[in-house]
C-alpha positions as CSV (number, residue, x, y, z in Angstrom):
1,X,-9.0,-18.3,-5.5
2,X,-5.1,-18.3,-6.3
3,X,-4.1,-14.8,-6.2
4,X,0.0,-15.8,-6.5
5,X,3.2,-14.4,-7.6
6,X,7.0,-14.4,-6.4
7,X,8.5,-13.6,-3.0
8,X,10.7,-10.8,-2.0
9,X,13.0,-11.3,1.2
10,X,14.1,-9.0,3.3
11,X,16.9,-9.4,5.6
12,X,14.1,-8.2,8.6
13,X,12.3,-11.0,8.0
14,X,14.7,-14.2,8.2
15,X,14.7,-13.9,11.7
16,X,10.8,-14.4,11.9
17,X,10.0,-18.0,11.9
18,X,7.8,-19.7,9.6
19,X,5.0,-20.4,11.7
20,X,4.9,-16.7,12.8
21,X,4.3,-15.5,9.5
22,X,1.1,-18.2,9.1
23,X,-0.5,-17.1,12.2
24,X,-1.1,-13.6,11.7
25,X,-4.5,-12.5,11.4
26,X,-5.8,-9.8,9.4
27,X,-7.6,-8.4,12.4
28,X,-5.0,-7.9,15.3
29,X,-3.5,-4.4,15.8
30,X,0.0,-4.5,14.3
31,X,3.0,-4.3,15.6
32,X,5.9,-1.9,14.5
33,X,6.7,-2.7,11.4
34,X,3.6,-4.7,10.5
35,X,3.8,-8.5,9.9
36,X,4.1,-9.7,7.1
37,X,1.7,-12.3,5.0
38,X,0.7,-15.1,5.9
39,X,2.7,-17.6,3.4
40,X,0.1,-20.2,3.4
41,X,-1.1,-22.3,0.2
42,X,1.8,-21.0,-1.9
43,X,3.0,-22.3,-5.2
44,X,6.9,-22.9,-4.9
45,X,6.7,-22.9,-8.8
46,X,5.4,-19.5,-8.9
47,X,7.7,-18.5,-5.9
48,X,10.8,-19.2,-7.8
49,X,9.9,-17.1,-10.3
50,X,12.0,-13.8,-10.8
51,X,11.7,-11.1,-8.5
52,X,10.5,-8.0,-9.0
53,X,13.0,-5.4,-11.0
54,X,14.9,-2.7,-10.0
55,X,13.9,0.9,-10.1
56,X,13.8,4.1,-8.6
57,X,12.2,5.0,-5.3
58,X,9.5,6.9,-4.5
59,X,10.9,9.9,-3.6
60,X,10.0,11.2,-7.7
61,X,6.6,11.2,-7.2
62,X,4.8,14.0,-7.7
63,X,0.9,14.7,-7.6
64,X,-1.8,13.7,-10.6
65,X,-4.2,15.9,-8.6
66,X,-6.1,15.7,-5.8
67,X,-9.7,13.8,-5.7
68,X,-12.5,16.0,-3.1
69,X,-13.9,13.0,-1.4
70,X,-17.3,13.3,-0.2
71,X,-20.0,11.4,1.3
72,X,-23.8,12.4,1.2
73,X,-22.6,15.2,-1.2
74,X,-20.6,17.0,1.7
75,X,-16.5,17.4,1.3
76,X,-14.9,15.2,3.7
77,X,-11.5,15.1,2.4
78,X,-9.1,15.7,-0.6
79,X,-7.5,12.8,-1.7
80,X,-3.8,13.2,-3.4
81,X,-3.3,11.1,-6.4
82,X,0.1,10.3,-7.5
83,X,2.5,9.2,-9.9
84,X,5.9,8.4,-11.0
85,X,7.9,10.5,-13.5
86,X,6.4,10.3,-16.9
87,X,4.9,6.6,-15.6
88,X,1.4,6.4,-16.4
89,X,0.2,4.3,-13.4
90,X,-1.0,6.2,-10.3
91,X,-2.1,5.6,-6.8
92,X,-3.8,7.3,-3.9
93,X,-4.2,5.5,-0.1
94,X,-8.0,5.6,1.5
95,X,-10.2,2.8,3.3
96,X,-12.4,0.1,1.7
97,X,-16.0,0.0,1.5
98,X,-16.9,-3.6,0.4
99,X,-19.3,-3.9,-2.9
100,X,-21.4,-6.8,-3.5
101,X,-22.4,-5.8,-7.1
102,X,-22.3,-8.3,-9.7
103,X,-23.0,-10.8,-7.0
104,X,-26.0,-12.8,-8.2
105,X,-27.1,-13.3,-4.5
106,X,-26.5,-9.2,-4.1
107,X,-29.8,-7.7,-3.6
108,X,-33.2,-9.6,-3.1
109,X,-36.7,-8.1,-2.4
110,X,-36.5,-9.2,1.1
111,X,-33.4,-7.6,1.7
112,X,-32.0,-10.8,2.8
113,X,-28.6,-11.0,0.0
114,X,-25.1,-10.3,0.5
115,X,-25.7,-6.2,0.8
116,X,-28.5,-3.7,1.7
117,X,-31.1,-3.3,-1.1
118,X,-30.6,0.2,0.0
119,X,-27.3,-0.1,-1.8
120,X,-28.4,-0.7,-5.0
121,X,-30.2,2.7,-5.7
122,X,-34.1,3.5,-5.2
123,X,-36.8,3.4,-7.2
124,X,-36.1,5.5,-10.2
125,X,-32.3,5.5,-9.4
126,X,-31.2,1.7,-9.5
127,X,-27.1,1.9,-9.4
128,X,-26.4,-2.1,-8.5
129,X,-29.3,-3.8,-10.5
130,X,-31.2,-4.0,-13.9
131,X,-34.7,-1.8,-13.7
132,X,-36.8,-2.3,-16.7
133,X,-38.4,0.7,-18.6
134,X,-40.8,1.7,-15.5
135,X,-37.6,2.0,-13.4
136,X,-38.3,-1.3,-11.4
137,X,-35.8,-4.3,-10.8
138,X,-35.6,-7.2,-12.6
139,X,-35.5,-10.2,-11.3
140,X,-33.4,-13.6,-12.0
141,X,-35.5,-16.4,-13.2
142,X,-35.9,-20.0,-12.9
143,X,-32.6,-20.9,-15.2
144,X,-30.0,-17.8,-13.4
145,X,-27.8,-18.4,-10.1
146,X,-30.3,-16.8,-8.0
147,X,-34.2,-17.2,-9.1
148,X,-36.0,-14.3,-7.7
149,X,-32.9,-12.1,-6.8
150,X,-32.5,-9.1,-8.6
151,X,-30.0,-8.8,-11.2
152,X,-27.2,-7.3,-9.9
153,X,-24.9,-5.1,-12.5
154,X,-21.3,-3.6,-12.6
155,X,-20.3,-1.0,-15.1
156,X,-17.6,-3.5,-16.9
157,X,-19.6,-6.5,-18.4
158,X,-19.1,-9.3,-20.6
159,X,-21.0,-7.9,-23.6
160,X,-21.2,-10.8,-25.5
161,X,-23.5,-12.3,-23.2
162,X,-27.3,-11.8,-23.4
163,X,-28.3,-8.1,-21.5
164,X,-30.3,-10.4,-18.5
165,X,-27.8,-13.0,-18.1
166,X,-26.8,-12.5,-14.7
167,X,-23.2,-13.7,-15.3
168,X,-23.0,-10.9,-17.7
169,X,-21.0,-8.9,-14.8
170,X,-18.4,-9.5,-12.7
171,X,-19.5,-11.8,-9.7
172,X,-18.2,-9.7,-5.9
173,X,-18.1,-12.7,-4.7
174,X,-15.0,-14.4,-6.8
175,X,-13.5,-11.5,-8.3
176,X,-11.4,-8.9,-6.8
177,X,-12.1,-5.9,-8.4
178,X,-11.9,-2.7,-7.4
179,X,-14.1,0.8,-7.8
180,X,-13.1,4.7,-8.9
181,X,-15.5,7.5,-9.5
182,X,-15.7,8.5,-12.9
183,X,-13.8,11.5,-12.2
184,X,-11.0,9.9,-10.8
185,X,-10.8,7.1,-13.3
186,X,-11.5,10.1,-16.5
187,X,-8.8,12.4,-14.9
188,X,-6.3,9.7,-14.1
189,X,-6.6,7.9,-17.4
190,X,-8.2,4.3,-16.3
191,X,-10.8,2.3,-18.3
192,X,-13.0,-0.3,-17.4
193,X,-10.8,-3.8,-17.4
194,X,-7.5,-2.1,-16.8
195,X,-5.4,-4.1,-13.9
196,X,-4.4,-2.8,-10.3
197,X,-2.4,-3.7,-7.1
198,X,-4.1,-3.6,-3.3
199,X,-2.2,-3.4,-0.5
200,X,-3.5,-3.8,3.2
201,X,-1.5,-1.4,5.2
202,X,-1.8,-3.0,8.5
203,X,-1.0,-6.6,7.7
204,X,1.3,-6.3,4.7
205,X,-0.8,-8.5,2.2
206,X,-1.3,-7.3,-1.2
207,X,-3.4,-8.9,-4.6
208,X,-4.0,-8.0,-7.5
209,X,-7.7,-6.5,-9.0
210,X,-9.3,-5.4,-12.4
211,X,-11.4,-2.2,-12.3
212,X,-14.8,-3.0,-12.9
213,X,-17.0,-0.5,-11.2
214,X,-17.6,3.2,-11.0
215,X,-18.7,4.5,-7.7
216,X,-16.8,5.4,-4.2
217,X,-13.1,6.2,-3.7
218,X,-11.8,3.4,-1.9
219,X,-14.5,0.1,-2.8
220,X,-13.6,-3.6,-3.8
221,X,-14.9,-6.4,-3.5
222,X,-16.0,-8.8,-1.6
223,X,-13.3,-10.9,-2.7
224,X,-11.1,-8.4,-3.1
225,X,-10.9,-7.7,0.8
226,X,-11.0,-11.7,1.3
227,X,-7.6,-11.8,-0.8
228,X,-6.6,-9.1,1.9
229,X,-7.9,-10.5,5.1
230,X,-10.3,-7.7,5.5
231,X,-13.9,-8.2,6.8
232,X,-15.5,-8.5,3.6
233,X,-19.3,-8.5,4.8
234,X,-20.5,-6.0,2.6
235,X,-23.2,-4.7,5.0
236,X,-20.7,-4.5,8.1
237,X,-17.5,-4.7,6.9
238,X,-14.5,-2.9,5.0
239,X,-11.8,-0.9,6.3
240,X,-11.9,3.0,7.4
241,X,-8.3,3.7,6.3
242,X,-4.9,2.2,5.7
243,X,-5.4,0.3,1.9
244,X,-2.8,2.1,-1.1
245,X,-4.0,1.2,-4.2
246,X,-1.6,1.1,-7.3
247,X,-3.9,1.3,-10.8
248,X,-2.2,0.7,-14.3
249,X,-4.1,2.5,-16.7
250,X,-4.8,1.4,-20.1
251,X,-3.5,-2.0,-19.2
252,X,-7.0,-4.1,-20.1
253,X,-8.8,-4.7,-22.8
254,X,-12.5,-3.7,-21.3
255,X,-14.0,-6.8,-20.8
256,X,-13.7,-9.0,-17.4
257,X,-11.7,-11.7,-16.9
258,X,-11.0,-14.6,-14.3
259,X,-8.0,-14.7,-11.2
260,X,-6.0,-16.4,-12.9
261,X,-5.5,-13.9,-15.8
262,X,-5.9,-11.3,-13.6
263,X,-3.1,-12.6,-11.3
264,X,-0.6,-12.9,-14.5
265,X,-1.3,-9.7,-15.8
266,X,-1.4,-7.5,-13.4
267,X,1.3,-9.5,-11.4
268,X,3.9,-9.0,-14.8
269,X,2.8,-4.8,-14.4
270,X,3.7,-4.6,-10.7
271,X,6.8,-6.1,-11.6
272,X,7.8,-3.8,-14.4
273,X,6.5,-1.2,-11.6
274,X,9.3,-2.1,-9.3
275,X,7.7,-4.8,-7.5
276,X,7.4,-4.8,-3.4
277,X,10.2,-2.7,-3.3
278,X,8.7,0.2,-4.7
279,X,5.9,-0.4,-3.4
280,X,7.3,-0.3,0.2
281,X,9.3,2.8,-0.6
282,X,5.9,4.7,-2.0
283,X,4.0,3.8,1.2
284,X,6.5,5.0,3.8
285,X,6.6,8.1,1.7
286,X,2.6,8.7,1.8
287,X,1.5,6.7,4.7
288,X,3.8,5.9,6.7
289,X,4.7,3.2,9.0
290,X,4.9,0.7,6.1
291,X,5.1,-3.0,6.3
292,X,7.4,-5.2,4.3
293,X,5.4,-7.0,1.4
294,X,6.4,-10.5,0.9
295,X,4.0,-11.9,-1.9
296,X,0.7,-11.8,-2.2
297,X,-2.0,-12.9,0.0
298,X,-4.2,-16.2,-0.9
């Protein structure tokens, strides 16, 4: 997918030659600062366009609240969630668990798809797929994706599709999305379909995402963490720390929609944000080392 949008230069960086910048990989150690992007497969079109505008640093955020992570119902950590001013978008730094959901190849009987069935819920409790009234999964037919895969669900949908029609949600796979806990998302102000920014601390690479899912503090996609060179298998893979996420609440209009709108929606907020630069100043504030953002990975 084409996850694109202007560059911004920094003096730092015109010393670094072009090749450099195309050979990082997502999975070295960094260096001090962090490389920047790769600048592969890169519209010059989209790269002329303007940059990002000016505005204040960082140094006026302040705190939303703070978030008690947990995991297996036992505090682990509190999160901070912050904000700018009177600006209504927030955004907290944590790892990344990858989600499959919404992938029709997700979750299969055999436990053979893209994640562990165990994933999905348990009998009764089905999170990730359709169960019918008996609280068992439903399973894709002859005419879906994936004939005899369950049907995997996210909580944002396409509602005017048919309740069984796998393609009702929003496919891991192809869209980067990411996930909040209803808490978070309730407290914060974010609905289903509103637009975000990811960054990947350690290489510099940032895209852009829709919030489709309620679970976790700190899950995307599958293709979310391809955008960012993360490992996206969703059984092994992810990120224990080091991803900010930037969420622009109320910015959607609840119902999923493809990269390329994505990318010139949420792309146009980050801008009126304050762009990379912003964004760099907000990171060395609440994680620091930060790298230098460049554009958005591919």
């Amino acid at each position: 997918m084409q996850m694109q949008s202007s560059r911004f230069l920094i003096s730092l960086l015109l010393a670094i030659p072009f090749a450099a910048l195309a050979q990082t990989s997502p999975t070295s150690q960094p260096s001090a600062p962090p490389s920047p992007i790769a600048q592969t497969q890169v519209s010059p079109s989209l790269i002329a366009q303007a940059p990002a505008e000016a505005g204040p640093s960082c140094s006026a955020r302040s705190m939303l609240f703070s978030f008690e992570d947990s995991h297996d119902g036992a505090p682990v950590r509190d999160v901070p969630i912050w904000h700018l001013g009177d600006d209504s978008a927030f955004f907290f730094t944590a790892g990344m668990a990858i989600d499959a959901d919404g992938a029709p190849n997700a979750y299969d009987p055999q436990n053979t798809g893209l994640d562990d069935v165990s994933n999905a819920g348990s009998p009764g409790h089905w999170d990730g797929v359709l169960e019918d009234s008996d609280g068992n999964p439903l399973l894709q037919g002859p005419g879906d994706p994936f004939p005899g895969y369950y049907i995997s669900c996210t909580a944002l949908a396409d509602r005017s599709k048919p309740w069984l029609d796998p393609t009702r949600f929003v496919d891991a796979s192809k869209i980067p999305y990411i996930v909040l806990p209803g808490d978070v998302a309730r407290d914060a102000g974010a609905r289903l379909g509103d637009f975000a920014v990811v960054f990947n601390l350690r290489s510099g690479a940032f895209t852009y995402a829709i919030f489709a899912d309620i679970g976790t503090l700190g899950e995307g996609s599958i293709a979310l963490a391809d955008n960012l060179g993360i490992w996206s298998d969703a059984r092994q893979g992810g990120r224990s720390r080091g991803i900010l996420y930037l969420v622009f609440p109320g910015s959607g209009n609840h119902q999923p929609r493809t990269p390329e709108e994505i990318t010139a929606e949420a792309s146009q907020l980050f801008r009126q944000w304050g762009g990379t630069e912003r964004a760099n100043s907000c990171a060395r504030d609440i994680a620091p080392p930060s790298p230098y953002w460049s554009h958005p990975a591919q």
